[in-house]
N, C-alpha and C positions, 0 to 999 in steps of 0.2 A: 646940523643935528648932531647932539650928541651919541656915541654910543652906548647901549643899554648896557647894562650890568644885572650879572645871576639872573640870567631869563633866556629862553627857546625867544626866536623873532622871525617872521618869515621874511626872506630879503629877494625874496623871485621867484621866476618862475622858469624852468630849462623845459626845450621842446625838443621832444623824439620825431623822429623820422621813420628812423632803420630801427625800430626793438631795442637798441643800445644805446647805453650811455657811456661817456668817455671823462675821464677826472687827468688833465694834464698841465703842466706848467705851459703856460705859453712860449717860451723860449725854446720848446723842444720842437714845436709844431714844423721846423723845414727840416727836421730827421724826418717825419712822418712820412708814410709812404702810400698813399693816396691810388690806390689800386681798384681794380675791379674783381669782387667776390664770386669767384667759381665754387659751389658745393663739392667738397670733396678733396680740393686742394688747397695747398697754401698750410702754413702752419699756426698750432696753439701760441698764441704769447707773442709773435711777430709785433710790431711796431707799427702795422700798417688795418686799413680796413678790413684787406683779407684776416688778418690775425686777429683784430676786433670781432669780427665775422666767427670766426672759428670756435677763441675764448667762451664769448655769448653762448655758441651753441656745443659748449661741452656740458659735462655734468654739473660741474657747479655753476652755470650760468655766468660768469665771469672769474676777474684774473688780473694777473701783471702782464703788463704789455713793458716791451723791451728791457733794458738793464734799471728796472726801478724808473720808467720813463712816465709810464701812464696806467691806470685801472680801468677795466670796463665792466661794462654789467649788463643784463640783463634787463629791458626795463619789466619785465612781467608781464604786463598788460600791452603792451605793444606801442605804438605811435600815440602821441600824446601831447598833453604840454601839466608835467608835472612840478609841482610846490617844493620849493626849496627851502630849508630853514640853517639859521646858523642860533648855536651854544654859546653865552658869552659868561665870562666869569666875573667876579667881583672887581676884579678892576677895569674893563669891558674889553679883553681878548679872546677872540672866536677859540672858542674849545672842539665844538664841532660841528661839521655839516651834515645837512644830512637833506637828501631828494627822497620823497613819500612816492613812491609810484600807486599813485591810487588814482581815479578818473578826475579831472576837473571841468567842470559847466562854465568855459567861458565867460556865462553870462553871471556868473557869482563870483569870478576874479575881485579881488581888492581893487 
């Protein structure tokens, strides 16, 4: 299959668990620090779950996690399994992603 050009496409679908989503290079994933979330401890921006944890639940709803390692977010709506879309441009390289946190009906998946 070719890729599209100057067109939104939806390319999947990411599923929530925990409220959070996480945007990371795979290569960083054995920095990650794969912890158990205490309220109350632990810090903003950390590199780990607790700090995904934290991020999530500050006032912007997410953030940078470690030196430029990874983004988290908020998913809004909570656990889910939300629509991913990618931006391709005239010559067909992804401009941008983007996850819709809005509910999806399973049973209306593509």
């Amino acid at each position: 299959m070719s890729r599209p050009t100057d067109q939104r496409m939806r390319i999947g679908t990411c599923a929530v668990d925990s409220g959070q989503i996480m945007i990371v290079d795979p290569c960083y994933l054995d920095e990650y620090k794969a912890d158990d979330f205490e309220p109350g401890t632990g810090t903003i921006n950390e590199f780990s779950y607790s700090g995904a944890c934290n991020t999530t639940l500050s006032q912007l709803g997410a953030g940078q996690l470690g030196s430029m390692t990874a983004v988290v977010a908020s998913s809004g709506y909570g656990d889910g399994a939300y629509p991913v879309y990618a931006t391709y441009d005239e010559d067909g390289v992804i401009t941008k992603l983007e996850i819709e946190f809005v509910y999806v009906d399973e049973e209306d998946e593509d």
